[in-house]
N, C-alpha and C positions, 0 to 999 in steps of 0.2 A: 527621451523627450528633448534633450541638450542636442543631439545630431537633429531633430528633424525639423528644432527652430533654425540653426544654421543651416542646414539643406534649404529651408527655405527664403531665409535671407539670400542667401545666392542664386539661388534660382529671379527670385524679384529682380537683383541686380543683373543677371542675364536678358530677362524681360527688356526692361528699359534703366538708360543710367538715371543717377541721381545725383546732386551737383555740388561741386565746392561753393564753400562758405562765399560767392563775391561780396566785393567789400562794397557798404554801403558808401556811394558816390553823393546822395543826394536824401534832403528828410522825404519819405514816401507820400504820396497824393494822398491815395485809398486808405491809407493802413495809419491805427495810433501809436502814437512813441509816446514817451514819456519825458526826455531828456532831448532828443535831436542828434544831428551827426555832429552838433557842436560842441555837445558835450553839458556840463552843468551850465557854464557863462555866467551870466546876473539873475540863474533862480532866485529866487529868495529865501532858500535854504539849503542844508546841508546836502549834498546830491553827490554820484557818484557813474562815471560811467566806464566799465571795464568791456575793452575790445577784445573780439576773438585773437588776433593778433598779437594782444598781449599777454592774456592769458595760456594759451598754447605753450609762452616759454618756457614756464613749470609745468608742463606737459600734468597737466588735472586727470588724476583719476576718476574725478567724480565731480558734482558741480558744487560740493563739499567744499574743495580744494578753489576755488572760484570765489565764492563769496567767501572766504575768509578773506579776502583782498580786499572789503568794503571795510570801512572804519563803522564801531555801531554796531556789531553784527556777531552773534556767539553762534558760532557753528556745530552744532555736537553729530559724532558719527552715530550709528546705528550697527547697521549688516557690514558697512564695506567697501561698499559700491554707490553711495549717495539715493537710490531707488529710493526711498523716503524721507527727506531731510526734514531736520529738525534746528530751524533758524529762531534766534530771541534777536530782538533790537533793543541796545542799551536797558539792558540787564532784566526782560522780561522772557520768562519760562519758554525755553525754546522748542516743549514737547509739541511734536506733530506741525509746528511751524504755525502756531492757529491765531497771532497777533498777526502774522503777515500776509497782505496781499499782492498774491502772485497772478502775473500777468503773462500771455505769449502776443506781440503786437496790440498790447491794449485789451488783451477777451481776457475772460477771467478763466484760468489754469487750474485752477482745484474743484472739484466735482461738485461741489457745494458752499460756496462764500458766504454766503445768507444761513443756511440751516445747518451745515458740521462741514465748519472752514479746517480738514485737515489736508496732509497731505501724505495720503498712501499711495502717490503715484508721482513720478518725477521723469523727465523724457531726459535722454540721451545729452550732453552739452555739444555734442559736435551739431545738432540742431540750428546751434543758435550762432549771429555775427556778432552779438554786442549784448551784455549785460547793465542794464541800466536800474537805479538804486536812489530812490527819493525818498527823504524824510522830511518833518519840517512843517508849515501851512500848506506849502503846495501839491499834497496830496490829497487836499478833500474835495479833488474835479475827478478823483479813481471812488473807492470805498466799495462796498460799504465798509471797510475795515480802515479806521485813519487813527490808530493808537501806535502802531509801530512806524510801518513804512509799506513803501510799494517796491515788489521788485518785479520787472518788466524785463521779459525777453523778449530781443529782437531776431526776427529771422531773413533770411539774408533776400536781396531781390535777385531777380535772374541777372545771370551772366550777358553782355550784348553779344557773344561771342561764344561758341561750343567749349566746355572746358569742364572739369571736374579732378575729384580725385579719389585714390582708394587707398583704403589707410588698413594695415594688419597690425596687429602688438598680441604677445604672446609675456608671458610672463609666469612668476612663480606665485602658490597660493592656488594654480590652474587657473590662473588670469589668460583671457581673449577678447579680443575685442575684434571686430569686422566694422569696416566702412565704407559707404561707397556712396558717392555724391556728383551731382552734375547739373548742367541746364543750357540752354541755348535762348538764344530771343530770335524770333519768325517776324519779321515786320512789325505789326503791331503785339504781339505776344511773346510774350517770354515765360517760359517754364526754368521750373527748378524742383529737384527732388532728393531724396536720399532714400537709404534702409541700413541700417544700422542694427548690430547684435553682440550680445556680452556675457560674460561668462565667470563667476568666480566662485572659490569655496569658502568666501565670506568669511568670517573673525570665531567661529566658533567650530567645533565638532557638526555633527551630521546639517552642516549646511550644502547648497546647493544651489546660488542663482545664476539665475537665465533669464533674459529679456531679448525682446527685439525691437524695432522701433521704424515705422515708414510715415515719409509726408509728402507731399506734393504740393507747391506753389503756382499759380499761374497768375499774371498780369499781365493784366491787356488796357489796351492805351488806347480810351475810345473815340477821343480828339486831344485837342492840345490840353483842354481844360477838363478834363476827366478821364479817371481812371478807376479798373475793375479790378480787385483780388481777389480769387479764392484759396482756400486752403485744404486740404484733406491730410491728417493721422490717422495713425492706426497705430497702438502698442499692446504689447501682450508681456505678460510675465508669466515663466512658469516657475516656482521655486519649492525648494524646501528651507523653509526657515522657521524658526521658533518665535511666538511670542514670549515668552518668559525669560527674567534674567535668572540668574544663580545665586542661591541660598547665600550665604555668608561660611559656613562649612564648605559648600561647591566647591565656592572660587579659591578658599586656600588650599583644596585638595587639586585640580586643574580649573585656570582661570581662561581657559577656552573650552573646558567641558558642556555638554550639552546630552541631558539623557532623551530625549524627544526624539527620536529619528523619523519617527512618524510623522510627521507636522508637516502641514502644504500650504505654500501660498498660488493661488492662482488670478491674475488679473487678465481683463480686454479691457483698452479704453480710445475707442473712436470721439472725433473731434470735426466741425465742419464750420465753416466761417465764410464768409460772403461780405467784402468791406468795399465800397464805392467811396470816391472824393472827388469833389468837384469843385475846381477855381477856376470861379464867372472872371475874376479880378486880381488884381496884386493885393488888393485889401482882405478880400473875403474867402473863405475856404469851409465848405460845407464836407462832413465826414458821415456815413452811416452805415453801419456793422449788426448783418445780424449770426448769430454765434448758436450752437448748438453741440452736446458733448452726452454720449453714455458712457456709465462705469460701472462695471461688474468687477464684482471684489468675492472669493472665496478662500479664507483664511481658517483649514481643518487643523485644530492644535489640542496637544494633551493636557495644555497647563496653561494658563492668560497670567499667570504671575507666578512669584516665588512663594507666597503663601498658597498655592495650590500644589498640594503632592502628591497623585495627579491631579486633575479635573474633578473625578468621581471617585473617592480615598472613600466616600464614605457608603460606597458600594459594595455589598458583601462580596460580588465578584472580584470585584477590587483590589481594596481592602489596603493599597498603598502602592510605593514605588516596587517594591517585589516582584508585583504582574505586569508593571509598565506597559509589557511589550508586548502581554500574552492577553489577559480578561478584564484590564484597564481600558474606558470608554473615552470619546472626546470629546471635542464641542467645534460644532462648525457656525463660523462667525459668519454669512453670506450676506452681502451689499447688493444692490443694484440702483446706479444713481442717475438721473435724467436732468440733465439741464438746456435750459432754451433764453433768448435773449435779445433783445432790438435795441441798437444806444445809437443816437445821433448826438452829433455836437457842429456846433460854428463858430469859427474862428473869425475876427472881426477888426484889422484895425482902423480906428477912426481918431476923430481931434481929441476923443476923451482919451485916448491910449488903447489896449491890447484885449478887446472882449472875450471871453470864453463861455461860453454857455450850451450846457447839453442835458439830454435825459435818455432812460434808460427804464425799462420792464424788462423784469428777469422771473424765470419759474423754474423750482426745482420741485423734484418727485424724489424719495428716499423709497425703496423698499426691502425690507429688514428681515431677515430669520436669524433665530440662534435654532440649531439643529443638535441634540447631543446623540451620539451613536455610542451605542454598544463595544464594541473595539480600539484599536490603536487608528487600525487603518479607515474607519467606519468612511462611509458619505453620504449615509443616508439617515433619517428616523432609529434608534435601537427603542427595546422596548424594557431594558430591567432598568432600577434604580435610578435617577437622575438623567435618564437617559429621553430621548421623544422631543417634539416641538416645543421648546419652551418659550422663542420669543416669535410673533410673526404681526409688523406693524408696517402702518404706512404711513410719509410723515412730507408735508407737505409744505413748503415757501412760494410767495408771492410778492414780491416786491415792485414800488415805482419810484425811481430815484429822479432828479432831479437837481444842477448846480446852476450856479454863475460867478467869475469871476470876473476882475477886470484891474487891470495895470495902467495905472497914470504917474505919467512921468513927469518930474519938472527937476531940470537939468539932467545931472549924475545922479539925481536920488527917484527913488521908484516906489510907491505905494500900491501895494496886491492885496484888496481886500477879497472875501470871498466866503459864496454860504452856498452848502449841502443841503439838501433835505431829502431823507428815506423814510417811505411808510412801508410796512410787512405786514402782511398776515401768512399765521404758520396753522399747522392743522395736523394732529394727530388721530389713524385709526388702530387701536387693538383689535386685528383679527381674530384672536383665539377668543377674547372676551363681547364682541359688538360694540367696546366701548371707545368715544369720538371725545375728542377734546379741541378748542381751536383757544386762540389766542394773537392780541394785534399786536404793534409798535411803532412810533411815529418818532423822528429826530430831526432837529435841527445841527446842522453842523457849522460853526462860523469857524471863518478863519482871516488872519492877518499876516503880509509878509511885508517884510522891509527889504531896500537892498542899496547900498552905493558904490558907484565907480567913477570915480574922478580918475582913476587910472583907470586905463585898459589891462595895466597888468594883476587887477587888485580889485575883488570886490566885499565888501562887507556886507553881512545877511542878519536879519534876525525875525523873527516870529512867533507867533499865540496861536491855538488852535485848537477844537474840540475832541478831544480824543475818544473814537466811538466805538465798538465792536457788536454786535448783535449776539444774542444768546444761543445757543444750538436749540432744533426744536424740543426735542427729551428735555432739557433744563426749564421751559418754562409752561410745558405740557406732561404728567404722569403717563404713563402706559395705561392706568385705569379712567386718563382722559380729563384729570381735576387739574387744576393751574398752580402753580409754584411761584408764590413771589420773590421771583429774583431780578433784579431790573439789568437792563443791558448794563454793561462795562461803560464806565465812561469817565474822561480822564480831563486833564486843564495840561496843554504841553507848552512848552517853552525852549526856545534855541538861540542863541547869538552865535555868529564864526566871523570866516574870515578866508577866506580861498583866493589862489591867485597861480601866478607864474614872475616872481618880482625879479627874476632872472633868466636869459635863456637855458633852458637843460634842469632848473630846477621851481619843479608843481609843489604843490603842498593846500592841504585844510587841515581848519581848525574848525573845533565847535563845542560851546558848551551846551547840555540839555537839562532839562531840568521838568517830568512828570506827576505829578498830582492826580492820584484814582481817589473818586468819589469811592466805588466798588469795584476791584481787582476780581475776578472773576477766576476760582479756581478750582477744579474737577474734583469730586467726591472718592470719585474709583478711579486709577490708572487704567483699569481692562474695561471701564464702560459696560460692563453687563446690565445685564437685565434691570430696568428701573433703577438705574444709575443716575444721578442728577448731580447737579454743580452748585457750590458756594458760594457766597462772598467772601473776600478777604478784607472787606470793609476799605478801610485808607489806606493807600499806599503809596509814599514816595521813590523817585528813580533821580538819582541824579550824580553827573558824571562830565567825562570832557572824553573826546574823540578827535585822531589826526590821522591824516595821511599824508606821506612825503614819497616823491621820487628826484629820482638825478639821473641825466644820461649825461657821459662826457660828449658823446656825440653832435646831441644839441647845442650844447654847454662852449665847447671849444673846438668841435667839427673834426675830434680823432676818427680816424681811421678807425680803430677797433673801440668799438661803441663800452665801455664801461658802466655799469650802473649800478643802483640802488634805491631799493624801494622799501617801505613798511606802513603798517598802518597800528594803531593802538587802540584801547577801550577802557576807558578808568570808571566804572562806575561806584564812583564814591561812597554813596547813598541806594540802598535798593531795602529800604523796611516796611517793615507794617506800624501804622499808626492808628490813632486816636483808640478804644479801648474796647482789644479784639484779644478771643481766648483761642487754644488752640483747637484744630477742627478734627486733631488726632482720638482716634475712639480711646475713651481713659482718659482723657488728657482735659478735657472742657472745659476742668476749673483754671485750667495754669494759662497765667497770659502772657502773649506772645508780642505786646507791643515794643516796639525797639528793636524787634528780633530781624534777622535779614533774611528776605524771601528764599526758597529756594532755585536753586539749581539759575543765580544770578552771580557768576563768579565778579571779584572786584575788577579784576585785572584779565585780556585778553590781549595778545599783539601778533605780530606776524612781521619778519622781517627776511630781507633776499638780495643777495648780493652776485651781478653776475656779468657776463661779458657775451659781446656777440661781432664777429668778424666781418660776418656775411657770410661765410661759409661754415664756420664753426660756432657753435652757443654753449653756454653752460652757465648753471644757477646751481646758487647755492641756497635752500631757505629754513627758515628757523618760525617754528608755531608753538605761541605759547598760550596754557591755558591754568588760570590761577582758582588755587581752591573754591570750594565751594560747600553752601550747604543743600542737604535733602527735603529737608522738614521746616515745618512751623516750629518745632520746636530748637532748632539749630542743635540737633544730638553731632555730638561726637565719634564717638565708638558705635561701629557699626552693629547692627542688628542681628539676631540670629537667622532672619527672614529675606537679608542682606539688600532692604527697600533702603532703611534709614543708616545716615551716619555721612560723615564729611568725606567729600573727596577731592586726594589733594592735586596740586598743582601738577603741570605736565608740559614738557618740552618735546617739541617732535621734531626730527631733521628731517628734510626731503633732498635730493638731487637731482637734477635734470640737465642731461646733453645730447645734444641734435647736432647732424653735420649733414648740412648740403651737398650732394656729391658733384663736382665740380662737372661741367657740360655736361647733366644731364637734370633730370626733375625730379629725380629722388631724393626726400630725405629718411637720413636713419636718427632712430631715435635712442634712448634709454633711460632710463629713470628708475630712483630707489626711491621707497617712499619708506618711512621711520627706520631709518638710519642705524640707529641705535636698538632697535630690534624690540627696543623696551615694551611693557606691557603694562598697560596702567586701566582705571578706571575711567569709563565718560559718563555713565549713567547709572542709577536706584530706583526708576521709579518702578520698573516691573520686576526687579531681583539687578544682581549687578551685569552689567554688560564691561567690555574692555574693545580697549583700540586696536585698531588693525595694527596684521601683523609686520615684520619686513617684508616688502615686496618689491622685487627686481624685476624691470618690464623693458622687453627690447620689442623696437618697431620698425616700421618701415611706410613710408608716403611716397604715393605716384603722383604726379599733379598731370591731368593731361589735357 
């Protein structure tokens, strides 16, 4: 399967080229950003925007390696390869990434935002020209999710001019990567495309990923004052990997062990988009995007956690891990997810200041099986013990949103008030039983920004704002179709900073944040089975200070060879459970847990990088750190025999990267190590213990042409 995804990557690449990343020259008509070519400026909060350009020079394995670079932001690994990332903002639960909304040009990126905001799908980073990163008030004109942040991927506009590039990297681990990117612009049209494919043996025993990934841009220019973009993806995974992590016995027998060989992941996920922009005027700018995206998901696995040994132990065929491989049965997890979407917005400025106002109807379709088979290898129905259709549901979102903002200025000082409003209806059907269940939800979302700049090089931010996230449909509908009082998540947020450039050559933010949940919202089951539903965690506070600093000497005193340094930090101070909550661990009910510190919210995260660049020669050196943490409500120590609970500690990781230009001509080569130190540590408990990727040595090579 590994040869015939790359056969076919190159073959697409034969077809037709696909283009390098151009840099964006100008903010686009058609298409929504989030942040601009300008960068943060006078948002009125914390904001962050990382260029392709910059990110490139620690040469990213994964988009993993990427947004650690945002201050705010606990990045935890998974497989490897970033193909599922799992992001927290200031010190809330980074599993599945499901406080974040993720963006590609404004559409929403995860198969489900409304109904199960997770993300088992993640596209390639060579995709993207710019990563852009809002926290703060001025995120509730995106949502529905405004408790953590928005992060928005930008993808690049066509070339004016034929040009592309082809990128190889080969590496230890059986690291590969292919890329091949290009585009032209035809008078009024300009195309841009890629196809991209990857390859690694991921961080454990019988792993095996593989993806590929193709898109196609085009814009067309239909007078001076409008303009058409469409988009098309298409990505596929084919992998072997495991859900479950490793016993506590496992991991101190090998801590890359893995008995499941049998385990399959297989993904397709198409994407299509159609964005028009229109400016009648300098004042006024009308945008409207309609978006559509499927996603099929089939995940065959022996074991969905470490308390399963296997799946079906209590199968007399079974009978335990002894048959694993021989009369032990599975469980096939199968997805299919439908999303569709129309959002208009207008841009407005007038004597009162800077309007914003849009709306937006979105639908998504879930449709669900749990299949368990008879064997290792099963893919179908089995008929002994545990085995046969156990789950098959259809589970349905409807939403119409709705904002407005608007910025009035008087002098250096800037007032951004602004209110959200989402209403949903969700709807679940048990196929296997005929039983229906539906369920509505209605929110207000207000928000406030502040901001001044008496300098230009200086501006000070602060803001309030409703922090909101919608329930998944399972959580507020049973599989037998009765309702669940569990109310959305919803939080009170708070920020002050302070961002600038007070010298040439040296950027920097500050910010302090400060969160309040009415009801933290947190998962019953880590594997989600069958009639699995989710909690409160009642009240909970987050509160912390975030920075980001760089220097180039370049800027700074106009050397020759560009010197620099960069890093970013995450203090969160405060991340507990309050007012008078017990623990939700089975045994545990009576023991209370207030005081106690959330899980998997380490205090402490930073990331620093020190490196030089000639113009012809580059190298970085970086340093990633990540500070203990806890598993549980009940903040256990010593880890478990089940090896879900117990603390894991702190962890430092080296990465290197160097690129050398080859002098007259358009090649460059690369190389890069990634954990230095080789070391092997923990990142994860909540499905058995998972550990960090290993050393990995990766040489490349870039055509630009």
């Amino acid at each position: 399967m590994r040869s015939h995804l790359f056969a076919t990557a190159a073959a697409l690449a034969a077809l037709g080229a696909a283009p390098a990343f151009a840099a964006d020259d100008a903010t686009p008509v058609s298409e929504l950003v989030v942040l601009g070519v300008e960068g943060p400026g006078e948002i009125p909060g914390a904001a962050t925007l990382v260029t392709a350009e910059e990110f490139e020079r620690s040469q990213p394995l994964s988009i993993n390696d990427v947004l650690r670079r945002v201050p705010g932001l606990y990045v935890r690994s998974e497989e490897g390869l970033g193909l599922r990332p799992n992001v927290g903002f200031r010190g809330l639960n980074p599993s599945r990434s499901t406080e974040v909304l993720f963006l590609e040009d404004g559409v929403p990126l995860t198969y489900a935002p409304y109904g199960d905001n997770a993300t088992y799908y993640h596209p390639p980073l060579e995709r993207f020209s710019a990563v852009e990163v809002l926290k703060g008030a001025g995120q509730i004109v995106y949502g529905p999710h405004t408790v953590g942040g928005v992060i928005n991927y930008r993808t690049p506009r066509p070339p004016e001019n034929a040009s592309g590039r082809l990128i190889a990297r080969v590496g230890e681990n059986d690291t590969q990567e292919f890329v091949l990117q290009g585009g032209d612009t035809f008078g009024r049209l300009g195309l841009i495309g890629g196809v991209a494919a990857g390859h690694s043996a991921g961080v454990r025993a019988n792993q095996d990923l593989v993806y590929a990934d193709a898109f196609l841009k085009a814009v067309a220019t239909l007078s001076e004052t409008q303009e058409l973009t469409f988009k098309l993806s298409a990505y596929h995974e084919d992998s072997r990997v495991s859900y479950s992590g490793l016993t506590q016995a496992e991991y101190l027998a090998n801590p890359r062990g893995n008995r499941f060989k049998n385990d399959s992941f297989t993904l397709w996920r198409y994407g299509a988009s159609a964005a028009h922009g229109w400016r009648p005027s300098g004042n006024l700018q009308v945008n409207t995007v309609l978006y559509a995206a499927s996603f099929e998901r089939d995940w065959w696995r022996q074991s969905s956690n470490s308390a399963q040994r296997p799946a079906d132990a209590s199968d007399p065929l079974c009978g335990g891990m002894a048959n694993v491989d021989t009369t032990c049965g599975n469980e096939g997890r199968l997805r299919q997810y439908y999303m569709f979407g129309l959002e208009n917005r207008v841009t407005l400025n007038w004597a009162g200041g800077e309007l914003l106002a849009g709306a937006r109807i979105h639908a998504e379709n879930q449709e669900r099986f749990q299949i368990n088979g008879d064997f290792p290898n099963s893919r179908s129905p089995g008929v002994t013990a545990n085995a046969g259709v156990r789950e098959q549901n259809v589970r349905e979102a409807r939403a119409v949103s709705a904002f407005v903002q608007n910025t009035f200025r008087f002098g250096d000082f800037a007032v951004t008030p602004g209110v959200r409003f989402e209403t949903m209806d969700f709807g679940r059907s048990n196929k296997l039983t005929g039983q229906r269940g539906s369920a509505d939800l209605s929110e207000w979302i207000p928000g406030l920004g502040l901001s001044w700049s008496a300098d230009p090089r200086l501006t000070v931010f602060a803001g309030v704002h409703r922090g909101f996230s919608p329930p998944r449909v399972e959580d507020v509908i049973t599989a037998a179709g009765g309702s669940v009082e569990l109310d959305a998540e919803r939080s009170l947020n708070w920020e002050f900073g302070v961002r600038g450039e007070p010298v040439p050559g040296l950027k920097g933010e500050l910010a302090a944040f400060r969160m309040d949940f009415d009801n933290q919202i947190v998962p019953a089951s880590v594997a989600g089975g069958v009639g699995a539903t989710a909690t409160s965690a009642g009240e909970t506070r987050h509160m912390g200070l975030e920075g980001a600093a760089s220097f180039s000497s370049r800027a700074a005193f106009g050397t020759t060879v560009d010197w620099y340094a960069e890093g970013t930090f995450t203090w969160v101070e405060t991340a507990e459970y309050r007012g008078r909550r017990f623990s939700a661990i089975s045994g545990f009910g009576n023991v209370p847990v207030t005081g106690n510190r959330l899980p998997y919210s380490p205090e402490w995260v930073g990331r620093a990088a020190l490196g030089f660049d000639t113009g012809a020669l580059q190298a970085e050196l970086e340093a990633v750190y990540t500070g203990e943490m806890f598993t549980d409500d009940l903040n256990t120590r010593a880890p478990t025999a089940d090896g879900q609970r117990g603390r894991i500690d702190s962890a430092w990781q080296w990465n290197l990267a160097a690129a050398w230009r080859v002098p007259n001509t358009r090649v460059k080569l690369t190389a890069a190590v990634r954990n230095l130190a080789d070391k092997t540590y923990i990142v994860d408990r909540s499905r058995g213990v998972l550990v960090s990727e290993p050393r990995t040595a990766i040489l490349g090579v870039e055509l630009n042409f």
